[in-house]
C-alpha positions in Angstrom: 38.8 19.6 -3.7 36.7 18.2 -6.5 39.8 17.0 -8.6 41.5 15.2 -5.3 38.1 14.0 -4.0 37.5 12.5 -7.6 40.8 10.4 -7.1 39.7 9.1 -3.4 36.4 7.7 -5.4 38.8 6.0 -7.9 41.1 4.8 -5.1 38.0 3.6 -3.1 36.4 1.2 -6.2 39.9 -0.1 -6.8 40.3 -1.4 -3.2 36.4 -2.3 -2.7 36.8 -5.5 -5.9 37.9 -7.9 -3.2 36.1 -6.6 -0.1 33.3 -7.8 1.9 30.0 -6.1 2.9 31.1 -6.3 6.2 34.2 -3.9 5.5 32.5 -1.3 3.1 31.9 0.8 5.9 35.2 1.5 7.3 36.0 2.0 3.7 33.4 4.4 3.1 34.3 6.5 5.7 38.0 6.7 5.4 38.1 7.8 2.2 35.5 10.2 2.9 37.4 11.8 5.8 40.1 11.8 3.4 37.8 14.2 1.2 36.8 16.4 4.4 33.2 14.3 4.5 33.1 13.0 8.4 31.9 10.5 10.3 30.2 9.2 6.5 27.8 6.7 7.5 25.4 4.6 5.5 21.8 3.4 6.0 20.0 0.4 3.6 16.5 1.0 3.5 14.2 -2.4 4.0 12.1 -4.2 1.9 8.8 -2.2 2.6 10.7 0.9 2.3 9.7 1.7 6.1 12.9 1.7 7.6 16.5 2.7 7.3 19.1 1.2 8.9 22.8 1.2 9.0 25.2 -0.8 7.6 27.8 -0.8 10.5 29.7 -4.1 9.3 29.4 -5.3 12.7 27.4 -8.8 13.7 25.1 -11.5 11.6 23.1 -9.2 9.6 26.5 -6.2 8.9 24.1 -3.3 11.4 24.6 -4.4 14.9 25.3 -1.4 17.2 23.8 0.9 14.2 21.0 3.6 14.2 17.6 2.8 12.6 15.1 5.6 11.1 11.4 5.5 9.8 11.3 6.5 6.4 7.9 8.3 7.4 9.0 11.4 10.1 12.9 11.9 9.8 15.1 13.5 8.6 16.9 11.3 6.4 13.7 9.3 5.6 12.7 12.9 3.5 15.9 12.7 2.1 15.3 9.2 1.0 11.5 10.2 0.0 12.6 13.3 -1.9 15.7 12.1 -3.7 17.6 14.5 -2.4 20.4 16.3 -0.4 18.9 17.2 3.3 21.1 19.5 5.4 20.4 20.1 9.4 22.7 21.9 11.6 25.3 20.0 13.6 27.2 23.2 15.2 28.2 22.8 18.8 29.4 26.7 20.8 32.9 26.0 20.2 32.4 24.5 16.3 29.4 26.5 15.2 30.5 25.8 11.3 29.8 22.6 11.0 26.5 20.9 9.0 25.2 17.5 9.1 24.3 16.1 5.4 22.1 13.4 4.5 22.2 12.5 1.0 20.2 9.4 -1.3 21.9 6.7 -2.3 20.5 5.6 -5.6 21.5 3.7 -9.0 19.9 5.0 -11.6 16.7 5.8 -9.9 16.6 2.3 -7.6 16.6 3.9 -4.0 19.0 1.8 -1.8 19.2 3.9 1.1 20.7 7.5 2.5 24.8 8.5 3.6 25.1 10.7 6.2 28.0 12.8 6.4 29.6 15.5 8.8 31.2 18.8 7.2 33.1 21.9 7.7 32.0 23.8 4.6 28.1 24.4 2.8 28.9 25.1 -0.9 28.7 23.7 -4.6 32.5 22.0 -4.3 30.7 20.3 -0.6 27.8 19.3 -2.2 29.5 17.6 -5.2 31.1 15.8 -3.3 28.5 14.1 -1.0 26.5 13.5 -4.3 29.4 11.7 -5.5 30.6 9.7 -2.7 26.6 8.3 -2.5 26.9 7.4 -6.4 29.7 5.7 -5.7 28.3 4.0 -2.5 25.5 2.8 -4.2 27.3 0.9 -6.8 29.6 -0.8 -3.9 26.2 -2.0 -2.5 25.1 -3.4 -5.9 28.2 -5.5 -6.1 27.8 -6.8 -2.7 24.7 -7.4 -2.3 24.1 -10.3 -4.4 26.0 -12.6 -2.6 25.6 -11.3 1.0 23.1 -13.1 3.2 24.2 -10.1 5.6 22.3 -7.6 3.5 19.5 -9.9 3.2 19.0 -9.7 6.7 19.8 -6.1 7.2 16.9 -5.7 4.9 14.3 -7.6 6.4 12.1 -6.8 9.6 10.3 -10.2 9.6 11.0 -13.8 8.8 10.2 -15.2 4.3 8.6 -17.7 3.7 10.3 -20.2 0.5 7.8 -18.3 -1.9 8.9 -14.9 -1.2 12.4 -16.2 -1.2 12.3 -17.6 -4.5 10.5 -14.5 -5.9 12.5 -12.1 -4.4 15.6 -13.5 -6.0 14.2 -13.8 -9.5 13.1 -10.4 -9.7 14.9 -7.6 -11.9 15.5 -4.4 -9.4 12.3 -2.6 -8.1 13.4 0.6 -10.0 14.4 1.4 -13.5 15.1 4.7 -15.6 16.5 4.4 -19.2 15.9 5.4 -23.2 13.1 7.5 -22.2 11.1 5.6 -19.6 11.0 5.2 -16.0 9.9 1.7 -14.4 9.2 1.0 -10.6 7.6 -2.0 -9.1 6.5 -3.2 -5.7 5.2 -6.7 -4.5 3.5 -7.5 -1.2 3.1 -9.0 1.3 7.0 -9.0 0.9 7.5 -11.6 3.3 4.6 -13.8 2.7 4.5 -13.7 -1.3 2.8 -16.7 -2.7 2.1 -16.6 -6.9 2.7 -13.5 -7.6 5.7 -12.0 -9.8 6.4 -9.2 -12.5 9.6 -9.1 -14.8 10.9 -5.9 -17.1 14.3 -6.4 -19.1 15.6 -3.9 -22.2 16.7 -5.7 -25.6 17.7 -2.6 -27.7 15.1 0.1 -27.7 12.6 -2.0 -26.5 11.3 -2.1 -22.9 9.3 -5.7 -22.4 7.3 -5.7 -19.3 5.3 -8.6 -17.6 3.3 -9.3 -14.6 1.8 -12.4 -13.7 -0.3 -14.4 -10.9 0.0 -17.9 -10.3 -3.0 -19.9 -9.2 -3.1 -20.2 -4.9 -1.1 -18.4 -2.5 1.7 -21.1 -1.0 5.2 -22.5 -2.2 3.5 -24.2 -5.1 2.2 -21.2 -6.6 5.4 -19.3 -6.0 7.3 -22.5 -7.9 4.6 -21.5 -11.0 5.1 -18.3 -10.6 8.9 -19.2 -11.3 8.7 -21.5 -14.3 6.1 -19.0 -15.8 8.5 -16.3 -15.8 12.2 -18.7 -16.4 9.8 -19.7 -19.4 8.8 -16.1 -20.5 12.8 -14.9 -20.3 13.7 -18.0 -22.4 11.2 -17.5 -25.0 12.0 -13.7 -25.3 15.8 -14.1 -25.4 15.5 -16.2 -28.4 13.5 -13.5 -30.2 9.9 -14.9 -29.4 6.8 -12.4 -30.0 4.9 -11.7 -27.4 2.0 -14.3 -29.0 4.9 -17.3 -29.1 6.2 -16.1 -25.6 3.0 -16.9 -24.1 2.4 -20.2 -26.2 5.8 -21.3 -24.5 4.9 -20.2 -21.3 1.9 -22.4 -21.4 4.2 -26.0 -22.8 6.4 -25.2 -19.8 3.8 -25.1 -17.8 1.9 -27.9 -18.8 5.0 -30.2 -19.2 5.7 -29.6 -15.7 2.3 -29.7 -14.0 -0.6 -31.2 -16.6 -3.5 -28.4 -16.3 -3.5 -28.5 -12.4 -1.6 -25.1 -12.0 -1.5 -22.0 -14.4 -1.0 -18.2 -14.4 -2.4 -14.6 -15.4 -0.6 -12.2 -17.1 -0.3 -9.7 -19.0 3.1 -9.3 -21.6 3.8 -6.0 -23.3 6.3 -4.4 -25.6 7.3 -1.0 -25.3 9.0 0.6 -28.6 10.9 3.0 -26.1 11.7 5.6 -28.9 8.3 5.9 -30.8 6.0 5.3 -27.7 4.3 2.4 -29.4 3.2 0.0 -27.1 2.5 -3.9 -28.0 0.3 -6.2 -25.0 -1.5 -9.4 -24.8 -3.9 -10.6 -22.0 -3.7 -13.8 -21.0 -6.7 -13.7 -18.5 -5.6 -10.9 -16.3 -6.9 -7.4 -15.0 -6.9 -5.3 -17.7 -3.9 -2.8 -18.1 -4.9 1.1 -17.3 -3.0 4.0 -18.9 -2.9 7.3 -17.2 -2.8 10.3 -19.9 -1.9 14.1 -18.7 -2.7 12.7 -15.2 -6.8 13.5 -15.8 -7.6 11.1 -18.5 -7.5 7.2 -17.7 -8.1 4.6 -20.8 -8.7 0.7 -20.3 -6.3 -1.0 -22.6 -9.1 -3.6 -23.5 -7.9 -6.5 -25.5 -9.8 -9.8 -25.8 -8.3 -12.1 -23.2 -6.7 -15.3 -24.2 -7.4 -17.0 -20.9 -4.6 -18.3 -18.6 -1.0 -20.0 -19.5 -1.4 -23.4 -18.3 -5.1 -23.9 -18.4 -5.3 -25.2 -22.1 -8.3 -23.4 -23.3 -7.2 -22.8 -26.8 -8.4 -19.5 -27.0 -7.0 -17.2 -29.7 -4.3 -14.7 -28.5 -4.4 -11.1 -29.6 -1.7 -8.4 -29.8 -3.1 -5.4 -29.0 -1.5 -2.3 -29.6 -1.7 1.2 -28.4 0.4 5.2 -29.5 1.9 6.0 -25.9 2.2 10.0 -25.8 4.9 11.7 -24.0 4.1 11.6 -19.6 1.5 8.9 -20.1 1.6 6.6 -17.4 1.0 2.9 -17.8 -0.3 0.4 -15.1 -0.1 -3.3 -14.7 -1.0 -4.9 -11.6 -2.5 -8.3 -10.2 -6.0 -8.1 -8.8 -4.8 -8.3 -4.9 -4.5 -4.2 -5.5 -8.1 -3.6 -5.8 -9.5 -6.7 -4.1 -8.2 -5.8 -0.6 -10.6 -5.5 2.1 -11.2 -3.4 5.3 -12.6 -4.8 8.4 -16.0 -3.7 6.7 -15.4 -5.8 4.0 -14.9 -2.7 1.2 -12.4 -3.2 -1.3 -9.7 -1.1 -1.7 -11.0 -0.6 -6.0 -10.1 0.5 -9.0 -11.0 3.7 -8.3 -9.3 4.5 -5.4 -6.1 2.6 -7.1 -6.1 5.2 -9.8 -7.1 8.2 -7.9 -4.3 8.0 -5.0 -1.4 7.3 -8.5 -3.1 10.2 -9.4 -2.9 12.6 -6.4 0.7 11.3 -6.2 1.8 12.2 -9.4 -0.1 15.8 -9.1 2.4 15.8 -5.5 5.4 16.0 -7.8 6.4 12.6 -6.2 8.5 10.1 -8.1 7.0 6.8 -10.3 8.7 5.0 -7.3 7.5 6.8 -4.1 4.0 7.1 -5.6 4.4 2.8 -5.3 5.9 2.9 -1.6 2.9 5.2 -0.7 0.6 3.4 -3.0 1.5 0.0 -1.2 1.7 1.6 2.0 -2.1 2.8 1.8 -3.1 -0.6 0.8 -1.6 -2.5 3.9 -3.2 0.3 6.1 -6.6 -0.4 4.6 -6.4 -4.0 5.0 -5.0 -3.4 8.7 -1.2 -4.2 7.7 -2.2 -7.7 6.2 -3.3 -9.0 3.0 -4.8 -12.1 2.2 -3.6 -12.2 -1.6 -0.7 -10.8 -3.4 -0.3 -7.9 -4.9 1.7 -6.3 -7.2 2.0 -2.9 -9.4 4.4 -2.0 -12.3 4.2 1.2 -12.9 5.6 2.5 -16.4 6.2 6.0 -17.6 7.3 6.9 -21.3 8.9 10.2 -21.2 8.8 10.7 -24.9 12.2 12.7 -25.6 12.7 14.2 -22.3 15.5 11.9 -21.3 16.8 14.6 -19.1 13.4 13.9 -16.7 14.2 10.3 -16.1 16.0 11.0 -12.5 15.0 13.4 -10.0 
């Protein structure tokens, strides 16, 4: 079964080049019947990771007709949660041997969604093969997805606005496991975004990692947002430092809009095979690493002030000896600064202790951030009034085989 099943997958990518969203799942599941896997079926989970929903191919946004999930209370919303391979009974009195898989579909460690899948057989060979089949239907998502407005509406459960548009289509993937380190993101309100953005990219064996908040909360900020980080890419592709990076950040900014708009961030290296790490501050929340999951450290560094204001401050690179599991935290100041109906802030604090619980849960870097996100829309009664944004970092120091669940 494994060597025959391994040849449907081939077959399947060779025939999926010049297909269409639309068609992936009829593919899907004919070659997966073809491999004993029946009625295959798969399910895109949506922007705020509260949802899954299933790609049927059919009407405006590829899901008419299709069955929807919470990722909180189901059955395949734990297998999406976990990262794993959920199994429930499916056995009618005249077909007792038959078992009803769910199974995560992930690149890398980027959760897209979940397959479902009906079999006759519950062993290693059956397994395999429903692990394999969602690998592969992962990357048939990737290479749709970019160009599919179907997807994009799959995906959503509420109209964007031009800002989150914009920022949404800049951003690298949400998830991110390589060379020893794991990154995750997350960015709300997802719908609503205004000058908020972060940005992550690997050159070699170093990890460079930004996040950044434009001034206001409305398209112009997310057009600042924009240059600041087209500008920040431009200057780092052409071998900038992280000093001359933010120099050129600033000119762009400046060139485009005087010293009316300008942006927070912070901009670090990671040297993913020593652990060194490399930041600057340019007038944003301080960075906060997480050590053996008891210990938390300030990563002070004298701040620069922001790109685009023209305050000619100094800028510093500060620099700091990450040590295997550390955990490192950059995030805009709409985390902390959310309010209840009491007017109490969500806090540091309260930030740091829920990553922390999380982490002591066994839960990924990534669901720690759904559930992290997820508490702070509930405390600000499922609406925030500024941006916010978390990239979460983890340096696993030589334990490369750690990186994916």
């Amino acid at each position: 079964m494994a060597d025959g099943a391994a040849t449907l997958l081939v077959r399947l990518m060779q025939d999926s080049h010049t297909a269409t969203l639309e068609q992936l799942p009829g593919m899907i599941a004919g070659y997966a019947a073809q491999a004993g896997l029946r009625d295959a079926a798969v399910l895109v989970v949506d922007l705020r990771e509260t949802v899954l929903r299933q790609l049927t191919g059919r009407g405006p946004d590829a899901g008419a007709g299709g069955q929807e999930f919470t990722v909180r209370g189901s059955l395949p919303g734990q297998a999406y949660q976990r990262v794993s391979l959920i199994c429930e009974p499916e056995g009618t009195d005249d077909r007792p041997d038959r078992w009803r898989w769910w199974v995560a579909v992930t690149d890398g460690v980027e959760r897209l969604g979940v397959l479902r899948a009906d079999t006759e057989t519950d062993d290693a060979a059956t397994r395999q093969a429903l692990r394999d089949l969602a690998s592969m239907t992962a990357l048939l998502l990737l290479s749709k997805r970019s160009f599919s407005d179907s997807y994009a509406r799959l995906v959503r459960t509420e109209p964007m606005n031009v800002a989150a548009e914009m920022q949404w289509n800049l951003t690298p993937p949400l998830a991110y496991a390589g060379q020893d380190a794991v990154v995750g993101a997350v960015m709300e309100p997802a719908y609503e975004m205004g000058g908020d953005a972060f940005d992550y990219a690997v050159a070699d064996r170093t990890l460079h990692l930004g996040v950044f908040d434009a001034m206001g909360h409305d398209t112009a900020a997310g057009i600042t947002a924009s240059v600041a980080v087209a500008a920040c890419r431009n200057a780092r592709r052409q071998g900038a430092s992280l000093t001359e990076t933010s120099r050129r950040v600033e000119n762009a900014l400046v060139r485009q809009f005087g010293t009316s708009r300008y942006v927070t961030a912070t901009l670090a290296d990671l040297e993913m095979t020593t652990g060194r790490l490399t930041w600057i501050n340019r007038g944003h929340p301080l960075p906060v690493l997480l050590r053996d999951n008891r210990w938390t450290l300030d990563l002070d560094c004298p701040p620069a002030g922001p790109m685009g204001a023209q305050l000619g401050l100094p800028v510093r690179e500060c620099s700091e000896q990450l040590e295997p599991g550390d955990r490192l935290l950059l995030y805009t100041d709409g985390v902390v600064e959310a309010r209840d109906g009491h007017g109490r802030q969500f806090g540091r604090d309260r930030f740091i202790d829920f990553v922390r619980r999380q982490h002591s849960g066994g839960h990924t870097v990534h669901e720690t951030l759904r559930r992290l996100m997820a508490a702070v829309l509930d405390h600000h009664d499922g609406r925030l009034e500024d941006d916010a944004t978390v990239l979460l970092t983890e340096w696993r120091g030589g334990h490369q085989e750690r990186l994916t669940p």
